[in-house]
C-alpha positions, 0 to 999 in steps of 0.5 A: 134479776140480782134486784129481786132476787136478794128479796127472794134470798131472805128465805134461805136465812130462815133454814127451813127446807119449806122456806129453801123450796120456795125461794127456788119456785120463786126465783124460777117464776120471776126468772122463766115464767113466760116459758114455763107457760108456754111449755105448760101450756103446750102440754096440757093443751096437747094432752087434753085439747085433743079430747075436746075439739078436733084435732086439727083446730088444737095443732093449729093453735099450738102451732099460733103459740110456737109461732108467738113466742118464736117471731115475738123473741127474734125481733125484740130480744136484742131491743130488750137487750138495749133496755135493759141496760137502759133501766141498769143505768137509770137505778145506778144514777137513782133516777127511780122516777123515770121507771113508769116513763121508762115501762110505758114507752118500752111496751109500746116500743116492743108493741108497735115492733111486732105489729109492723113486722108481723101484723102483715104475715098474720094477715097472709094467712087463712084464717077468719077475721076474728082469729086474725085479730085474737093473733095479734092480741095474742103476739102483742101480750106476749110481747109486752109480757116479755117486756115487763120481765125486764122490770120485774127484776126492779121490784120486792114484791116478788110473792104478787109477782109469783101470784100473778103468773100462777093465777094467769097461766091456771086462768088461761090454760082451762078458759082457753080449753073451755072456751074453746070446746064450744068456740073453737080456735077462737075461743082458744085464743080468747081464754089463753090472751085473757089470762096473758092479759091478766099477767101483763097488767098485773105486772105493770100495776106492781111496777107502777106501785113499786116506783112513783113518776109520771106516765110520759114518753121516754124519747131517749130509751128509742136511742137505746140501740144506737147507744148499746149496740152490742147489746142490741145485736146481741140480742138479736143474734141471741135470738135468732141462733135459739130459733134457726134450727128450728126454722130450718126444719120447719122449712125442709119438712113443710109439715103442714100445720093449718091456714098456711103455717108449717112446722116439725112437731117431732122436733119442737116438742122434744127440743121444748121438754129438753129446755124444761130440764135447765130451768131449776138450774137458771133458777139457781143462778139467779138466785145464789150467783148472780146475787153474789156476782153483783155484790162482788163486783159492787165492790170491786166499783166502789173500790174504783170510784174511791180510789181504793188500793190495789191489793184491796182490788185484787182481793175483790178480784180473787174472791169474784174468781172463787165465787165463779168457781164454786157456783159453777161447779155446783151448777155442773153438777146439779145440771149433770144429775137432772140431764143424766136422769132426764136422758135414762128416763126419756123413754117413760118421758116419751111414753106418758106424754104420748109422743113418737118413739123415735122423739127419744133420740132427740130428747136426749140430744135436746137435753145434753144440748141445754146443759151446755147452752144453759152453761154459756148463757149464764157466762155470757150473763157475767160477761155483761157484768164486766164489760164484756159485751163484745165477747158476748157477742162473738160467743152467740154469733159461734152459737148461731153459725153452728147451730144452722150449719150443722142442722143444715148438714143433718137434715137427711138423717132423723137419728142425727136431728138436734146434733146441730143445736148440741154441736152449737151449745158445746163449742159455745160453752167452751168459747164463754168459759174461754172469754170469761177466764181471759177477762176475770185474769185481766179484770183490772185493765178491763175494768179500769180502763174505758172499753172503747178503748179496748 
């Protein structure tokens, strides 16, 4: 996201607190837009629905989006993985007119993704023919979705692009309510996929106008995987290690949900207002770290391809190391203010969204968890920076282990439920800060030398 958010960054130069408070709604739209969406569009439909159509039909809806956004991450974050990469390498060799190529063969890579695997399984389950197809809509845009926030990072226009979420989400949450009041879950489809839609093409159109070129298949982005594979199947464990807890309780419990599916409503909806609590922080690095991060080590290339001297190298390298600590420190603290606020407060949190009282124990484990998740997913965000994709990797697979074993191993206890998730994102944090202190320490040899190698 560096691209767009030093557009963004502009505003703090104007040194005014509304300019400051923008660039922060700003940076945390283009950075979480798609999930901000989906738990206000869980909270809202959960509070409101309820009152308009009978309860049943708005669990299963809500379990359709939970179930979306789940099986659309697992199976295609570690491809946009490879693609991002993919377009990385593109606008350093300035080969800006393949873009259009390039966003138009990776929706339908993503697209057709999710349709092979998925289209079946929606196909297995109880439900009319009409909302079968609205399901797939559903899984396809929300795909394509993600897809497009990987451009998104490409463009200037970061105010349209704020516009266009706002817009589609204010569209799609009251249509999905109204429509659904008289249509039913069809009809909650329908609203919630017109306004996704909205988003979707709007972000395409501001991608297609941002960069000129031809709309042709770009065949070499299906190799992506083949040639990053670490990014791929980090991704893809990635993924995996965020839902597995998750799955797991889904399939002890078997809490029917409707026309087949199954989950654990006391546990996904906690663990979703935990996420929440990180996202001004995320919001935060994309706009200050990351920003600086790619400046510094901008540098640090230059220095590199133009034979730059070693003191001038190891000065970039120290002022990298100070950048990383003071962002982190910073960080820390803003993100232990907001989690030890959310966990003092999860009780009036339980209480005014009209949740289970023994939801609050894990709430706050969800939010002590997402401080340290939140921690090792932005050290894993500069291990990418300095080749250190295989690092990357070990530090979710650690995450993943744990996170299932250990929700494994508590499945017997409700008072322990989340510790699992905590157990995997404290080791996990401690393992990224482990790496990338290894790596800043010997960045020259890891930078200089081919990583193949290494």
């Amino acid at each position: 996201m560096a691209g767009i958010a030093f557009n963004i960054r502009k505003l703090l130069g104007r040194q005014e607190i509304s300019s400051v408070l923008a660039a922060f709604v700003y940076s945390g739209i283009v950075s979480s837009g798609p999930w901000l969406f989906a738990v206000f569009a869980l909270g809202m439909i959960a509070s409101v629905g309820k009152t308009l159509c009978d309860a049943e039909t708005v669990n299963l809806f809500m379990g359709i989006i939970i179930y979306v956004f789940a099986f659309s991450t697992v199976l295609t974050y570690g491809t946009q993985m490879a693609i991002t990469r993919f377009l990385a390498d593109c606008l350093y060799r300035r080969e800006d007119n393949r873009i259009p190529s390039l966003l138009l063969t990776s929706l339908l890579l993503l697209g057709g993704i999710v349709i092979v695997f998925l289209t079946p399984a929606i196909w297995l389950l109880e439900l009319p023919f009409q909302v079968r197809v609205q399901t797939v809509f559903l899984l396809v845009l929300v795909t394509c979705m993600w897809g497009a926030m990987i451009f998104v990072s490409t463009l200037k226009a970061y105010v349209q692009v704020s516009i266009a979420f706002v817009f589609g989400f204010g569209f799609a949450v009251p249509a999905s309510l109204i429509i659904g009041k008289y249509f039913g879950l069809i009809g909650f489809l329908f609203g919630l996929n017109f306004g996704i839609a909205f988003v979707v093409f709007t972000l395409c159109a501001l991608i297609l106008k941002e960069f000129s070129g031809n709309l042709t298949i770009e065949w070499q982005v299906l190799r992506a995987h083949t040639k990053y594979p670490l990014l791929f199947f980090y991704g893809l464990t990635a993924g995996i290690g965020i839902w597995c807890d998750k799955f797991i309780f889904w399939l002890h419990f078997k809490i029917p949900i409707g026309a087949g599916l199954i989950g654990y409503p006391m546990y996904d909806s906690a663990m979703f207002l935990g996420y929440m609590t990180v996202l001004p922080s995320l919001a935060y690095f994309i706009l200050i770290a990351e920003t600086d991060l790619y400046d510094n080590i901008r540098k640090y290339t230059y220095l590199i391809n133009n034979h730059g001297r070693y003191e001038a190298l190891e000065k970039v390298r120290l002022n990298l190391v100070n950048c990383l600590k003071d962002v982190f420190i910073k960080i820390g603290i803003f993100q232990g203010i907001l989690t030890i606020c959310g966990i003092t407060t999860a009780p009036v949190w339980i209480s005014v969204l009209d949740l289970s009282p023994l939801q609050i124990s894990i709430l706050r484990i969800a939010m002590l968890g997402a401080f340290f998740q939140i921690g090792m997913m932005l050290f894993t965000i500069v291990l990418t920076y300095i080749n250190g994709e295989r690092d990357s990797f070990w530090v979710v697979l650690i995450f993943l282990g744990l996170n299932s074993s250990v929700t494994y191993l508590t499945l017997g206890n409700i008072w322990v439920h989340g510790y699992g998730y905590f157990a995997a994102s404290f080791v996990g944090f401690f393992a990224a800060v482990f790496f990338v202190a290894f790596r800043m320490k010997h960045l020259h040899y890891y930078l200089i030398c081919d990583p193949k190698e290494l």
